[in-house]
Residue frames as a rotation matrix with the C-alpha (Angstrom) as fourth column:
UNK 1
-0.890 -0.403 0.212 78.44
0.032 0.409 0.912 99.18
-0.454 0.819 -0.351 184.30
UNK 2
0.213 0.963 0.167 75.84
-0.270 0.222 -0.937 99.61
-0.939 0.155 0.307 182.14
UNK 3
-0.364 -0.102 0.926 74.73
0.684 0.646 0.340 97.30
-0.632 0.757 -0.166 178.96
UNK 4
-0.833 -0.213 -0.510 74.65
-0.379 -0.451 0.808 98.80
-0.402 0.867 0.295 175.45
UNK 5
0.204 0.784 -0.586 71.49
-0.931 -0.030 -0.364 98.47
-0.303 0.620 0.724 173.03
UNK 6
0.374 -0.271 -0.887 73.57
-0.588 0.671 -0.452 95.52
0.718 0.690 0.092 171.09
UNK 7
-0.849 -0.524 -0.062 73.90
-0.475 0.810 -0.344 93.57
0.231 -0.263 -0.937 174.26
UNK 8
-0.342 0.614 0.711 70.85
-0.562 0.472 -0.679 93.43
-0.753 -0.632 0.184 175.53
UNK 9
0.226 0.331 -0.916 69.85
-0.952 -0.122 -0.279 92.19
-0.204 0.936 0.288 172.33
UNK 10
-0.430 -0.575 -0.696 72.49
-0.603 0.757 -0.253 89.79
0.672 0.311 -0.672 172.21
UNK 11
-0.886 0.084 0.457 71.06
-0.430 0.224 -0.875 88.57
-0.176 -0.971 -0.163 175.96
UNK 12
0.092 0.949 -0.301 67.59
-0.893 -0.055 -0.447 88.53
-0.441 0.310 0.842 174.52
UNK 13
0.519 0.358 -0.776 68.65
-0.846 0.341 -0.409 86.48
0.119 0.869 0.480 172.17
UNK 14
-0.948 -0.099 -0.302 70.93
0.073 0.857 -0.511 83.62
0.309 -0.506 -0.805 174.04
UNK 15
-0.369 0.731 0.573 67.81
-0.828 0.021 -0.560 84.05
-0.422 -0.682 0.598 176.29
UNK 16
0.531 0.664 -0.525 65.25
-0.843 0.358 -0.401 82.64
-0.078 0.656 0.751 173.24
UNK 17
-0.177 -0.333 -0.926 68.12
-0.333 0.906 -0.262 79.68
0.926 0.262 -0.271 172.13
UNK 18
-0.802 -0.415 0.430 68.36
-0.594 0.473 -0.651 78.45
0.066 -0.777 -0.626 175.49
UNK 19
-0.373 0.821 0.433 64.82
-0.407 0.275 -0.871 78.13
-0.834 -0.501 0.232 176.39
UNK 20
0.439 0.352 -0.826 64.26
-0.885 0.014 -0.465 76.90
-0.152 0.936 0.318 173.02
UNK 21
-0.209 -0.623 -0.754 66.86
-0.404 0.757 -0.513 74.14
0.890 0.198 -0.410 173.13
UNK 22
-0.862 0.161 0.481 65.75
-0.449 0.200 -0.871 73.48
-0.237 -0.966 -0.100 176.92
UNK 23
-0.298 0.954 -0.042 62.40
-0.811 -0.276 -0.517 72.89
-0.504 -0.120 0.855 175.07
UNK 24
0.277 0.321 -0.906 63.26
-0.959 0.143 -0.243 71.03
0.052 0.936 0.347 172.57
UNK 25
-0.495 -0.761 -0.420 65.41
-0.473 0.641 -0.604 68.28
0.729 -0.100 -0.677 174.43
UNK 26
-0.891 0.211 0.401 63.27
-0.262 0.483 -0.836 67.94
-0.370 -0.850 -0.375 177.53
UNK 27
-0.244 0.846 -0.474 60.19
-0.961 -0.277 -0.001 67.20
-0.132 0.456 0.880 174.99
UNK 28
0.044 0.060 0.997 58.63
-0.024 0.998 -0.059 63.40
-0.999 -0.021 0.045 175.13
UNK 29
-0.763 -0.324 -0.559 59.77
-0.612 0.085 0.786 61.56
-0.207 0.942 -0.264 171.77
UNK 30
0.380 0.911 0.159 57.10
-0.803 0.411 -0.432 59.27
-0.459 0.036 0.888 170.24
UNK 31
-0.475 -0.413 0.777 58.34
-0.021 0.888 0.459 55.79
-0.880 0.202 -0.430 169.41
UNK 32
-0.553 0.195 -0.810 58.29
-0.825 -0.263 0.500 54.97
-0.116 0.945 0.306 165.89
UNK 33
0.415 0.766 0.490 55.14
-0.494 0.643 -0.586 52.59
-0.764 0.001 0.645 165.13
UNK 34
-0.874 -0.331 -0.356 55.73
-0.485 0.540 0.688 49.57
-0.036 0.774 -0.632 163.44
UNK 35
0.327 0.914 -0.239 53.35
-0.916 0.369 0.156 47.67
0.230 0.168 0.959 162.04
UNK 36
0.325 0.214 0.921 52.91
-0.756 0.644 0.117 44.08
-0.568 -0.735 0.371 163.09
UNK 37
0.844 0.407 0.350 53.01
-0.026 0.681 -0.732 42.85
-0.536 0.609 0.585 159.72
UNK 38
0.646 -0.762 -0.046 56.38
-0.459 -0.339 -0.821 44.13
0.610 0.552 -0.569 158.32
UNK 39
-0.035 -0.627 0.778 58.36
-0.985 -0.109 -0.132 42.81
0.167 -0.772 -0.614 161.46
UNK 40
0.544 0.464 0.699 56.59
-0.306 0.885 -0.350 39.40
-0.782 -0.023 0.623 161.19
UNK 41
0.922 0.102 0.373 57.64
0.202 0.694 -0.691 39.14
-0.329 0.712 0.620 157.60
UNK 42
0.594 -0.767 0.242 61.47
-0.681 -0.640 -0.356 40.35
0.428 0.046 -0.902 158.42
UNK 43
0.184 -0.410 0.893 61.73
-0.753 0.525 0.396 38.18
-0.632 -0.745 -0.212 160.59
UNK 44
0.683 0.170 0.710 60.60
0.244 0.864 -0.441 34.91
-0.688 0.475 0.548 158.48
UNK 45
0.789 -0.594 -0.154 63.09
-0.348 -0.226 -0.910 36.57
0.506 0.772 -0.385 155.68
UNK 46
-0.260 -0.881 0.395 66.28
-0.952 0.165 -0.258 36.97
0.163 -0.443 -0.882 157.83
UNK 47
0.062 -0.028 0.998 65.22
-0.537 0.841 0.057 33.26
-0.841 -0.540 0.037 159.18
UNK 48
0.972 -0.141 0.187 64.98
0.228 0.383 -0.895 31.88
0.055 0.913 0.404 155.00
UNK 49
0.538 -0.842 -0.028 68.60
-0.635 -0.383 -0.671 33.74
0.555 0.379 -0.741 154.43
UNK 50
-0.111 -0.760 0.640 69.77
-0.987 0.161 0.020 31.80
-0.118 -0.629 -0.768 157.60
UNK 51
0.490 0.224 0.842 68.41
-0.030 0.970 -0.241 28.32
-0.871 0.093 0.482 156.58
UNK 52
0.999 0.008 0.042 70.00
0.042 -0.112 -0.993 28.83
-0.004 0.994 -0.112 153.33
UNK 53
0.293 -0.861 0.416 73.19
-0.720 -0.485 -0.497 29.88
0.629 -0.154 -0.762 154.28
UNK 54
-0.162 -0.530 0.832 73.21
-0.923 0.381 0.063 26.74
-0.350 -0.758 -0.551 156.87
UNK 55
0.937 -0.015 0.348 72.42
0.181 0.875 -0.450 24.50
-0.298 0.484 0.823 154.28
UNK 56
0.737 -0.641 -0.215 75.37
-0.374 -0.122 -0.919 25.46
0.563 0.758 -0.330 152.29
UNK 57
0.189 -0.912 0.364 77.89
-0.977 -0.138 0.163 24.58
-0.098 -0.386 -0.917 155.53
UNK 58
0.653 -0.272 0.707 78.21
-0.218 0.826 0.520 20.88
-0.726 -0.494 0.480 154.70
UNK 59
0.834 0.019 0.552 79.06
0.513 0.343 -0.787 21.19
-0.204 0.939 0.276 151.81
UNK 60
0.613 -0.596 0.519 81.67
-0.723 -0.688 0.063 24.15
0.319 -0.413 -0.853 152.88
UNK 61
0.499 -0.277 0.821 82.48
-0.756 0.323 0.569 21.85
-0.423 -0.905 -0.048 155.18
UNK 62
0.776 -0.040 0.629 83.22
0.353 0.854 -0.382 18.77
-0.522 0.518 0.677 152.49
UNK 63
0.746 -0.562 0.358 85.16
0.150 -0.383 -0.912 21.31
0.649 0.734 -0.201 150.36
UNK 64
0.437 -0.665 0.606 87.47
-0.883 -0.444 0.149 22.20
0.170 -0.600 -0.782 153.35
UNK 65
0.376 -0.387 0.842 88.34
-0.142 0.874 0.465 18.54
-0.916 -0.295 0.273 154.35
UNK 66
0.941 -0.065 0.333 88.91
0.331 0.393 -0.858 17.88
-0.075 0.917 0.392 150.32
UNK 67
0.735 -0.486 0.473 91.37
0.130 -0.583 -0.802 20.75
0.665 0.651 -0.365 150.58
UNK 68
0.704 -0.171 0.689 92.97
-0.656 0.216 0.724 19.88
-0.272 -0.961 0.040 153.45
UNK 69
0.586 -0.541 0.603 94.14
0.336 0.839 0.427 16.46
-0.737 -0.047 0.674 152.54
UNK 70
0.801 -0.515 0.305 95.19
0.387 0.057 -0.920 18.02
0.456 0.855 0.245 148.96
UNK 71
0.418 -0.661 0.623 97.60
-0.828 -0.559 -0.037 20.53
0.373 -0.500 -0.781 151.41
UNK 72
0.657 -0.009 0.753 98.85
-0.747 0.126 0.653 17.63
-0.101 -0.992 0.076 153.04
UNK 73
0.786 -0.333 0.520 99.36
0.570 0.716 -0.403 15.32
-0.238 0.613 0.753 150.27
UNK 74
0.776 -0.473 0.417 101.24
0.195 -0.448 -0.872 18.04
0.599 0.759 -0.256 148.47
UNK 75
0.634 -0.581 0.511 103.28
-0.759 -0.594 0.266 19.06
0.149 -0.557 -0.817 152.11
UNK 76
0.866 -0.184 0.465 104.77
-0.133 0.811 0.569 15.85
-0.482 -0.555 0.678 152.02
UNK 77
0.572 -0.559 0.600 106.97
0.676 -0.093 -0.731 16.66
0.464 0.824 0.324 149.34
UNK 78
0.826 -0.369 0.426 108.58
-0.317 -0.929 -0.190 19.27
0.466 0.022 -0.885 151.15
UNK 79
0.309 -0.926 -0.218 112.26
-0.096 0.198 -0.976 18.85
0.946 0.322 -0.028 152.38
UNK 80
0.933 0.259 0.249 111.60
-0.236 -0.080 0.968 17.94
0.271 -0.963 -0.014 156.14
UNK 81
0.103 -0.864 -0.492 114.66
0.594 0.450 -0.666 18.49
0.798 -0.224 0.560 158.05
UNK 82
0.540 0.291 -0.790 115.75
0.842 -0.211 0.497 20.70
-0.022 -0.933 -0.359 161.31
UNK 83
-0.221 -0.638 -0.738 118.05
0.048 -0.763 0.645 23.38
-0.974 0.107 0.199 159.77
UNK 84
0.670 -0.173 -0.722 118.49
-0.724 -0.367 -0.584 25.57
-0.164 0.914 -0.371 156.36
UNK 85
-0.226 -0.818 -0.528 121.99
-0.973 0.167 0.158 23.73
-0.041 0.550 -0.834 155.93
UNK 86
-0.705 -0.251 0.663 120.79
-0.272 0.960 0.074 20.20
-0.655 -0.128 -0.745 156.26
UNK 87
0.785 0.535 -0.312 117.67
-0.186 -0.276 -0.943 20.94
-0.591 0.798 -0.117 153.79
UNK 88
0.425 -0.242 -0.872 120.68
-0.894 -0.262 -0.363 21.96
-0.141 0.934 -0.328 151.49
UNK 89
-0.573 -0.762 0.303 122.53
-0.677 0.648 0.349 19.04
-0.462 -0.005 -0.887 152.21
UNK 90
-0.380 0.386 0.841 119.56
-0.030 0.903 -0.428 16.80
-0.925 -0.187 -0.331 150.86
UNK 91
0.725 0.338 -0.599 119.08
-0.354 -0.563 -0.747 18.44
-0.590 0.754 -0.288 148.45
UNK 92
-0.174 -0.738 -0.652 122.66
-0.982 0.176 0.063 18.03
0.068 0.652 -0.755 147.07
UNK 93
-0.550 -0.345 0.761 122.38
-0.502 0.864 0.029 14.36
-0.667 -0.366 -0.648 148.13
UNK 94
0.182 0.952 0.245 119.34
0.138 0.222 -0.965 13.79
-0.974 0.210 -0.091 146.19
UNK 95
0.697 -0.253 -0.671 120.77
-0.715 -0.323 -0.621 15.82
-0.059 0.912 -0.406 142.82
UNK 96
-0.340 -0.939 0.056 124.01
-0.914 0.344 0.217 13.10
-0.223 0.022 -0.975 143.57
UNK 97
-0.410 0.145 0.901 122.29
-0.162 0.960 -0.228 10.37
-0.898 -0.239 -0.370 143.84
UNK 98
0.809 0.434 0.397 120.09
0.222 0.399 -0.890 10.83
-0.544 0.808 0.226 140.34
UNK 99
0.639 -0.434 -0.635 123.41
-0.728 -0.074 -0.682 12.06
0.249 0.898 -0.364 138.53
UNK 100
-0.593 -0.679 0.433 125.15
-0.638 0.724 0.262 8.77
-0.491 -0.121 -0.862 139.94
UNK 101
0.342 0.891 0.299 122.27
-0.148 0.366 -0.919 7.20
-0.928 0.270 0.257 138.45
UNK 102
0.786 0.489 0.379 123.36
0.253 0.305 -0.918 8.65
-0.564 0.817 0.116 135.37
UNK 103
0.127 -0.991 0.035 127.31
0.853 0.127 0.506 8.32
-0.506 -0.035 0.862 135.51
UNK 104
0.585 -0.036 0.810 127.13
0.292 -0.923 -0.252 11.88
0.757 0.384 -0.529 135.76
UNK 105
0.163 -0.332 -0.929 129.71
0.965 0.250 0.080 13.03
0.206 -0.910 0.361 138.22
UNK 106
0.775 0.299 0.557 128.78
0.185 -0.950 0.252 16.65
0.605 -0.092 -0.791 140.15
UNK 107
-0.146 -0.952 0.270 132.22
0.314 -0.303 -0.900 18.72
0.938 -0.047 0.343 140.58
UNK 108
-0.985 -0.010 0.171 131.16
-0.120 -0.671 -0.731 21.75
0.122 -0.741 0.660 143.29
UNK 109
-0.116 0.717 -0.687 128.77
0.993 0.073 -0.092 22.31
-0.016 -0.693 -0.721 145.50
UNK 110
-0.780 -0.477 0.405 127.90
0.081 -0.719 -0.691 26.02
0.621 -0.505 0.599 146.80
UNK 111
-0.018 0.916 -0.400 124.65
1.000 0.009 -0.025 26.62
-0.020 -0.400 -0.916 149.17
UNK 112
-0.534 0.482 0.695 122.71
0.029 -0.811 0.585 29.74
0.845 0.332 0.419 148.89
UNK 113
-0.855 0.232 0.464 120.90
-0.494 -0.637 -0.592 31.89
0.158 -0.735 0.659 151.53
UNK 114
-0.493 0.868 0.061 117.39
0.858 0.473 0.200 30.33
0.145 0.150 -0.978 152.25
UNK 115
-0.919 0.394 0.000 114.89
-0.378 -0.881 0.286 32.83
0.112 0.263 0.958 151.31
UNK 116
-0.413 0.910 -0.031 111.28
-0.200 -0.124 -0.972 33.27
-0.888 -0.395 0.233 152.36
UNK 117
-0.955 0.112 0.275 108.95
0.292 0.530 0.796 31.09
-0.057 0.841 -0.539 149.84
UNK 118
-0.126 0.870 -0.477 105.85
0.168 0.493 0.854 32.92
0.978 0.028 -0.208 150.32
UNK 119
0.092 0.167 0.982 104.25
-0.614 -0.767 0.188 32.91
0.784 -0.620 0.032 153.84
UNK 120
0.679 0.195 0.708 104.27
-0.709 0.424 0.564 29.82
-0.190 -0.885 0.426 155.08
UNK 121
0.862 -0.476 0.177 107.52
0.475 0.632 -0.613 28.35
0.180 0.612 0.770 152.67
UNK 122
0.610 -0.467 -0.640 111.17
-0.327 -0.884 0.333 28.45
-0.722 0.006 -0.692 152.30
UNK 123
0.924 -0.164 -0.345 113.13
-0.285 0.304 -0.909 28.47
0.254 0.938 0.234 149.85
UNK 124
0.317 -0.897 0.309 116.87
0.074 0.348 0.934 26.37
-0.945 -0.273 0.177 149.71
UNK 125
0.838 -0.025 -0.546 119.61
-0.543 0.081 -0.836 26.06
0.065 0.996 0.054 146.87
UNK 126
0.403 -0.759 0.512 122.00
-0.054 0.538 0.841 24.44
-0.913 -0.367 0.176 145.93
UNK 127
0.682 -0.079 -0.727 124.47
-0.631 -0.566 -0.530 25.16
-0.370 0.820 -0.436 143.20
UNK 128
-0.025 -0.876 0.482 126.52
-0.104 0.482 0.870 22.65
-0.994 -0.028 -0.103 141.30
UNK 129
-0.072 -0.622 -0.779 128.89
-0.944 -0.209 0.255 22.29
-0.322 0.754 -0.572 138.25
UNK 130
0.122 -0.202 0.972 129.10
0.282 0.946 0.161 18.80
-0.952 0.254 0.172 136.00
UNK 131
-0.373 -0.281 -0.884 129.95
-0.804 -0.378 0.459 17.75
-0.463 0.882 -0.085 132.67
UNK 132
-0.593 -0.204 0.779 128.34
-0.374 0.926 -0.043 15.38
-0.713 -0.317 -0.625 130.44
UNK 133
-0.846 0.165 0.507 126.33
0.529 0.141 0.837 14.08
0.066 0.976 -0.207 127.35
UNK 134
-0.535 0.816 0.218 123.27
-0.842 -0.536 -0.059 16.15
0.069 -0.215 0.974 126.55
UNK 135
0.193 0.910 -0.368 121.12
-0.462 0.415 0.783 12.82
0.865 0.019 0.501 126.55
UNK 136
-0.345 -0.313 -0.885 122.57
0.503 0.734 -0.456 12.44
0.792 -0.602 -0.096 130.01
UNK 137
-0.991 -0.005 0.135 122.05
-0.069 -0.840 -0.538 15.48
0.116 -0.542 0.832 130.80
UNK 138
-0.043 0.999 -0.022 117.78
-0.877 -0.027 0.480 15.17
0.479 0.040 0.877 129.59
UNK 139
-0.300 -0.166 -0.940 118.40
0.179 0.958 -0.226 11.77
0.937 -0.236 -0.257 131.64
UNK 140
-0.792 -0.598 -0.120 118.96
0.488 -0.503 -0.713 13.64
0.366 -0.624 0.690 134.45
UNK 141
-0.905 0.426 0.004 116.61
-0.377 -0.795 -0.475 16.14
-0.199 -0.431 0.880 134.39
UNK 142
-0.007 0.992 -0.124 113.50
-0.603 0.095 0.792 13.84
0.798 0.081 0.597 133.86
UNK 143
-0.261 0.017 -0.965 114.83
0.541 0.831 -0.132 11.77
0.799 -0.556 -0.226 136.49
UNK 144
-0.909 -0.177 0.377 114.51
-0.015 -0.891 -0.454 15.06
0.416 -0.419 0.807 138.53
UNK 145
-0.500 0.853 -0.152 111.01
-0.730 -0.320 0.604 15.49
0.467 0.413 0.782 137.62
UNK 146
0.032 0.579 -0.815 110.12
0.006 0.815 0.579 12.34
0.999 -0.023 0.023 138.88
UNK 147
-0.794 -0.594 -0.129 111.47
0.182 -0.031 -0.983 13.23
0.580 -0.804 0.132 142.34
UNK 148
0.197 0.939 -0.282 108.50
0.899 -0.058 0.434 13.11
0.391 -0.339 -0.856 144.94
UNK 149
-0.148 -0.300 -0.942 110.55
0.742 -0.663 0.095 15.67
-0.653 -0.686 0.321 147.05
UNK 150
0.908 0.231 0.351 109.68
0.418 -0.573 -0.705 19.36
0.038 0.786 -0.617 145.37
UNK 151
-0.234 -0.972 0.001 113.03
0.350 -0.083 0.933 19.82
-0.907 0.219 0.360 143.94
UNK 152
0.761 0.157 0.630 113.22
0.637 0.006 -0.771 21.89
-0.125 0.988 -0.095 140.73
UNK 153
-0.477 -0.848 0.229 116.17
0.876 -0.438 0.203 23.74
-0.072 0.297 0.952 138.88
UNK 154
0.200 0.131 -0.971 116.35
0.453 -0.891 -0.027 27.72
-0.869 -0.435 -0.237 139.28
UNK 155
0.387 -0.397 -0.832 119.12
-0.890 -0.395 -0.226 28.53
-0.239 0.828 -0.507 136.83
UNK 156
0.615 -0.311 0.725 120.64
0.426 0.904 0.026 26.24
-0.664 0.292 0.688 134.31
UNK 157
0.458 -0.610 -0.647 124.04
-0.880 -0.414 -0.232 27.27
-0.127 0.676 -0.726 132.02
UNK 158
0.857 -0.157 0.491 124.73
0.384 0.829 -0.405 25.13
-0.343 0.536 0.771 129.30
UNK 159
0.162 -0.898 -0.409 128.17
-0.781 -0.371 0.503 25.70
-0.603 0.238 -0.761 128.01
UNK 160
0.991 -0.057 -0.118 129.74
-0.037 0.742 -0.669 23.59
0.126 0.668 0.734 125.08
UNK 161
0.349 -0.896 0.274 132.92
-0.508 0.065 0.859 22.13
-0.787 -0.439 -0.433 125.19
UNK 162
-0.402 -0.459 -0.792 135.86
-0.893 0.005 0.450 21.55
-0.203 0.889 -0.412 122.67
UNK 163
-0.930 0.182 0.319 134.52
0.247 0.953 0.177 17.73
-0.272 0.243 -0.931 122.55
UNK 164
-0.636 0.769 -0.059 131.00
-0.444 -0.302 0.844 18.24
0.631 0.563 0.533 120.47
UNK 165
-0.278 0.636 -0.720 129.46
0.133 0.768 0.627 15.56
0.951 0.078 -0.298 122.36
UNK 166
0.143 0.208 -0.968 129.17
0.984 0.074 0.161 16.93
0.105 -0.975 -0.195 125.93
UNK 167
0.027 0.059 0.998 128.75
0.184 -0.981 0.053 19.94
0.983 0.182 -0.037 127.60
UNK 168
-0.815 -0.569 0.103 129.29
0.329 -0.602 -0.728 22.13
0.476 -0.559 0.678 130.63
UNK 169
-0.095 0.812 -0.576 126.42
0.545 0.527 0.652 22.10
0.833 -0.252 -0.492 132.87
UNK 170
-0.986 -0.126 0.108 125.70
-0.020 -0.554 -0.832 25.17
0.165 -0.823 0.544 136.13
UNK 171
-0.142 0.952 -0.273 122.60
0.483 0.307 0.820 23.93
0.864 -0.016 -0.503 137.70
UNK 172
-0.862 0.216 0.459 121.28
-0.507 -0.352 -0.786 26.02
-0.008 -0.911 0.413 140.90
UNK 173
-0.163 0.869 -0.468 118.35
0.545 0.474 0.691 23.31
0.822 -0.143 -0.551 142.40
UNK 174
-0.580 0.339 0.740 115.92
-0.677 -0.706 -0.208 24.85
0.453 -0.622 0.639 144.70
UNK 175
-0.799 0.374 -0.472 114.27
0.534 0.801 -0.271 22.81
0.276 -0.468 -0.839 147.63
UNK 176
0.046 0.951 0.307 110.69
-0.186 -0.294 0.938 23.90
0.981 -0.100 0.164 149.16
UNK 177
-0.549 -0.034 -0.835 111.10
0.718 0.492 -0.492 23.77
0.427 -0.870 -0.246 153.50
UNK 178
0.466 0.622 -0.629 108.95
0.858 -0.143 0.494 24.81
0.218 -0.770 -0.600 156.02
UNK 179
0.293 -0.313 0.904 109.32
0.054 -0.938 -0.342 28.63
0.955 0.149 -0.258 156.97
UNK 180
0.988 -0.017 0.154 110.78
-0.149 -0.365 0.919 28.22
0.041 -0.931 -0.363 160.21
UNK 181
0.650 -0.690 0.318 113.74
0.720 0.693 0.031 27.31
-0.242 0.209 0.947 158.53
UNK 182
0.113 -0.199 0.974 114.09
0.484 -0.844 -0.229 30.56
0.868 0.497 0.001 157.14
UNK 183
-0.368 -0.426 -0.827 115.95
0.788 -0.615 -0.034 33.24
-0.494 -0.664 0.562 159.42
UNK 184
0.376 0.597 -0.708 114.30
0.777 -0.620 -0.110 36.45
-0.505 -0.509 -0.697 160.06
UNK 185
0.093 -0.553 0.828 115.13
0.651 -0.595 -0.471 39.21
0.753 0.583 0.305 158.41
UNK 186
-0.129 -0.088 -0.988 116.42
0.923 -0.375 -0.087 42.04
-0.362 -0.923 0.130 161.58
UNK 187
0.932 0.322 0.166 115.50
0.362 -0.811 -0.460 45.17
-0.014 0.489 -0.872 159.42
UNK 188
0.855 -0.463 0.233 118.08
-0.206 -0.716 -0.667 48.02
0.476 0.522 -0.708 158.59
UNK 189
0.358 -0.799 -0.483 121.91
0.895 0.147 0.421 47.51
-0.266 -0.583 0.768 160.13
UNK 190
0.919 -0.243 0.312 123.67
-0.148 -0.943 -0.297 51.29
0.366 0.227 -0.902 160.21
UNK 191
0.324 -0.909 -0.262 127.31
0.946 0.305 0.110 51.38
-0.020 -0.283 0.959 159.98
């Protein structure tokens, strides 16, 4: 076998990279020199930035407890029960009790899915049907308002009726419960 002009060449030349890269890798690096004086006064920075920054954590620390208790104050209001359907049930009980208040007298019930409120909320409803004066009706619905529980109306349809003085009344209230109340969603079902 013999080698062609344009290998040995080629040979020549792997030759040169090798021993070139062999040279260049097995060569002592020189540590970069720092000065004394730059590293001294890095330090003392980064150590200011961190005294700063650990002053700021009581205060952090003051705001977090503040917000805390407001979360807590405010979770009391929510609709504390052990199921979706008993949520709704208090709900309705609660909407009965202020329109017995105001010798209003809710017809139907229906309950609605509970739906995810949010990440750590769910949502309840409850739909129901009455009839009755409109200044029973604004009775009503400030007595609502006052409700510690967070209860507020979804949908409302007013309707008027042949009697001028009263009216027709489709109220869907909506309760606030804890999200373990809420059922998973199981993703896609194929039929």
């Amino acid at each position: 076998m013999t080698l062609r002009t344009r290998d040995v060449r080629a040979l020549v030349i792997l030759g040169i990279a090798v021993a070139g890269i062999v040279f260049y890798l097995s060569r002592p690096v020189a540590p970069a020199v720092v000065s004394g004086d730059s590293t001294v006064a890095a330090a003392e920075a980064h150590l200011d930035r961190l005294r700063r920054i650990a002053a700021t954590v009581p205060a952090k620390e003051t705001l977090l407890r503040q917000a805390q208790s407001e979360l807590d104050q405010r979770e009391r209001n929510v609709l504390r029960s052990n199921t979706a359907p008993e949520a709704q049930a208090q709900l309705l009980a609660t909407a009965r009790r202020l329109a017995t208040q105001e010798k209003i007298d809710l017809r139907s019930a229906e309950f609605g899915q509970p739906k995810p409120l949010g990440d750590r909320y769910g949502e309840v409803t409850a739909a129901t049907t009455f009839e009755c004066h409109i200044e029973q009706f604004v009775n009503f619905m400030a007595a609502l308002s006052r409700e510690s529980d967070l209860i507020a109306p979804s949908e409302i349809r007013i309707n008027t009726t042949n009697n001028q003085k009263s009216i027709v009344v489709r109220m869907v209230l909506a309760g606030v419960v804890p999200r373990k109340l809420v059922p998973e969603k199981k993703g896609f079902v194929s039929f």
